[in-house]
N, C-alpha and C positions, 0 to 999 in steps of 0.2 A: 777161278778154278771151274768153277760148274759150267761155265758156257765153251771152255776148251774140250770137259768133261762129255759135251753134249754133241760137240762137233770140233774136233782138233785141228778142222781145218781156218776154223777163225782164227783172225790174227788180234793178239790183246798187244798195246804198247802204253808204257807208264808215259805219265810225264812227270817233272820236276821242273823246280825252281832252278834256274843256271846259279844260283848264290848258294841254294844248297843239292847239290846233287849228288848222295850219302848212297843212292841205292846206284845209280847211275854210276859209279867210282868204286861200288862194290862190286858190281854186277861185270863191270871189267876187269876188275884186278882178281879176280873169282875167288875173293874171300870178302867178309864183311868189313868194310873200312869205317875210321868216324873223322868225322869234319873235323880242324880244328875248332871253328864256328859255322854259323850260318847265318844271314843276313838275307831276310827277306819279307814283304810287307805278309805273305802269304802263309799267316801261321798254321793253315792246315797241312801244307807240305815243308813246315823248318824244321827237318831233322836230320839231327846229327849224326847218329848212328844206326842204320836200319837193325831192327829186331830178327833174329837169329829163324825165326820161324815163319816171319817176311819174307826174308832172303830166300830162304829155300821153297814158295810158294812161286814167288818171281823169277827162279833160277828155271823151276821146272814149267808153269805156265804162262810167259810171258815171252814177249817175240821182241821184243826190245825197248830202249827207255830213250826218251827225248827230253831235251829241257828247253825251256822257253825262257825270255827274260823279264823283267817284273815290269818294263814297258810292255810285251806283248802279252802279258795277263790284263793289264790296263785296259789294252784295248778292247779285248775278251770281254771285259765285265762291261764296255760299257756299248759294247756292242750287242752282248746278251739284253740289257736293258733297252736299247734302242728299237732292237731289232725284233726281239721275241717278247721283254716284256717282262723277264726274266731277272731276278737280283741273285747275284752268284757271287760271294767271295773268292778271294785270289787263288786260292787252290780248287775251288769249284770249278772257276773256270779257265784252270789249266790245259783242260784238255782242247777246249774250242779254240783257247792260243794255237795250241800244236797244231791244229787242224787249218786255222788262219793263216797261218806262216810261214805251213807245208815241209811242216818238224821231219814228216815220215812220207813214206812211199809205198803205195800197197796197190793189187792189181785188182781189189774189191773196189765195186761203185756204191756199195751200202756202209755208211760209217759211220757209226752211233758213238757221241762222245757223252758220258757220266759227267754231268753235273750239278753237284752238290753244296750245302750251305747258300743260307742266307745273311750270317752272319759278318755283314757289314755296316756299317758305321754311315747312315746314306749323307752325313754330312760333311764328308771326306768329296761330294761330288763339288765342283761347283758352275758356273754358269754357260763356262768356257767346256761343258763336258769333258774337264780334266780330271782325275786323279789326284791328291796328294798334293 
């Protein structure tokens, strides 16, 4: 809100989990909808049903939502880790997926991705720098 607030010409884009993509699936059908479930290693973005006060935040300052798959979060963290140094859980580093993967298309050369949590489990890595 505050940085569309600041300049409405930034472009903000969500990402989501492709197992659970509850605001992604609201955000089209232009009401809020709920998962039947969700399946995703990524429990900062497993929700079922976006909150009512979400929705209409995202409805009005957000320029659209992508989803990533729970391999390309994989690769996200552990290439944050490799690369930057950086330990991100799977919804932390949702966003550098989208941006990996080339989720979205924008005509800006500046693109600052929000990442968040630490909150992994570092013995989920192992030698093969795999995942799970």
């Amino acid at each position: 809100m505050a940085v569309k607030q600041i300049n409405p010409n930034i472009q903000v884009f969500g990402v989501e989990a492709e197992t659970a993509p509850s605001m992604f699936n609201s955000i089209k059908a232009g009401k809020i909808r709920e998962l039947s479930f969700c399946n995703t290693f990524a429990d900062g973005i497993a929700v079922r049903k976006p909150g009512k006060l979400n929705f209409e935040i995202v409805k009005r300052y957000v320029d659209g939502i992508v989803t990533v798959s729970e391999e390309e979060m994989k690769s996200a963290i552990i290439t944050l880790a490799e690369e930057a140094k950086i330990i991100a859980e799977g919804a932390g580093a949702s966003s550098v997926a989208a941006l990996l993967f080339k989720k979205f298309t924008t005509k800006f050369t500046k693109i600052v991705c929000v990442i968040t949590g630490g909150n992994i489990d570092m013995s989920l890595f192992n030698g093969n720098h795999e995942i799970f």
